[in-house]
C-alpha positions in Angstrom: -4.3 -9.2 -8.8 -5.9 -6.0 -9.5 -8.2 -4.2 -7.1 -10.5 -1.2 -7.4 -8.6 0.2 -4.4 -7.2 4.1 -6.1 -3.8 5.9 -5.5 -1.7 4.2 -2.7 -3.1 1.5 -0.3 -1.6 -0.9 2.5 -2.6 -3.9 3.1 -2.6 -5.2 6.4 -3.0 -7.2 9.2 -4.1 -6.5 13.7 -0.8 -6.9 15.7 1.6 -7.1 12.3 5.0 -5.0 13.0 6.1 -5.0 9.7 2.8 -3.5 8.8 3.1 -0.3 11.2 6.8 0.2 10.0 5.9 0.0 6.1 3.2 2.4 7.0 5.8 4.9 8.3 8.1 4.6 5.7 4.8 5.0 3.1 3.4 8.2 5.0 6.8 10.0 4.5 7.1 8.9 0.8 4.0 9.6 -0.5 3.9 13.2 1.5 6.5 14.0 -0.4 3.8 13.8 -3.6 0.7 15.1 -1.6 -0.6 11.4 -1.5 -3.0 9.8 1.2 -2.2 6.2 2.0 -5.4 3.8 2.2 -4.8 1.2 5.2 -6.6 -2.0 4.8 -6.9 -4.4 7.0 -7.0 -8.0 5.4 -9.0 -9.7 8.1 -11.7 -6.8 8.6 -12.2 -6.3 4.4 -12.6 -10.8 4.3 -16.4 -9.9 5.0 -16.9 -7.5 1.7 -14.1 -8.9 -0.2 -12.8 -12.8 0.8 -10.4 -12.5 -2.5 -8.0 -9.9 -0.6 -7.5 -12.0 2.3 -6.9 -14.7 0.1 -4.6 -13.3 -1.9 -2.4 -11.3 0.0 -2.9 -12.3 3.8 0.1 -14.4 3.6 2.6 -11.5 2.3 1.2 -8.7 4.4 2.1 -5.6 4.3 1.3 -5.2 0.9 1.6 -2.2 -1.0 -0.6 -1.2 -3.8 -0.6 1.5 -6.4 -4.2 2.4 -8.3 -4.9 -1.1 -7.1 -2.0 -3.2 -8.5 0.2 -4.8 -6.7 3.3 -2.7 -6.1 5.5 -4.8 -3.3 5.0 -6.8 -0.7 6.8 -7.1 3.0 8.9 -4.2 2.6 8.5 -1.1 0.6 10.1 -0.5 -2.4 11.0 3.2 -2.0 13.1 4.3 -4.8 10.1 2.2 -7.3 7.7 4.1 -5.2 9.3 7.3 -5.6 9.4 6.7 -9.3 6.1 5.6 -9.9 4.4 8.0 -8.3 6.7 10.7 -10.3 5.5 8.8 -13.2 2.4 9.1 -12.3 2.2 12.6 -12.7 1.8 13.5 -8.6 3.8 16.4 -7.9 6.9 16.4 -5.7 7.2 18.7 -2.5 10.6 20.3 -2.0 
């Protein structure tokens, strides 16, 4: 499923541990490529946009990259890495 959601976002959920530690693990990587991570929480967007709590409430945390879905309930960090290499975003040494 595609959203409009740009660069790298998080899906996720109040009171979901798996959500705070893929947000860790996301704010390192994407430093690494000068990349802000969009957190969104499932529950809170169902009033603008039902769809995302429909489609990925069950598999939070969900990562997304330029709106597509990238993983789901843990990242992928090597994929990530790559991707966002591919992407074009610089790498900090």
């Amino acid at each position: 499923m595609q959203t409009t959601l740009p660069g790298v976002a998080l899906l996720t959920r109040a009171g979901c541990h798996s959500c705070t530690h893929a947000l860790d693990v996301l704010n390192r990587v994407c430093s690494e490529f000068e990349v802000a991570v969009t957190v969104v929480d499932v529950d809170e967007a169902a009033a603008e946009s039902p769809d995302l709590r429909a489609e990925y409430g069950d598999r939070v945390p969900v990562v997304l990259l330029d709106g597509i879905e990238h993983s789901y309930w843990e990242v992928d960090v090597p994929r990530l890495r790559a991707d966002l290499a591919r992407a074009g975003h610089p790498k900090n040494v």
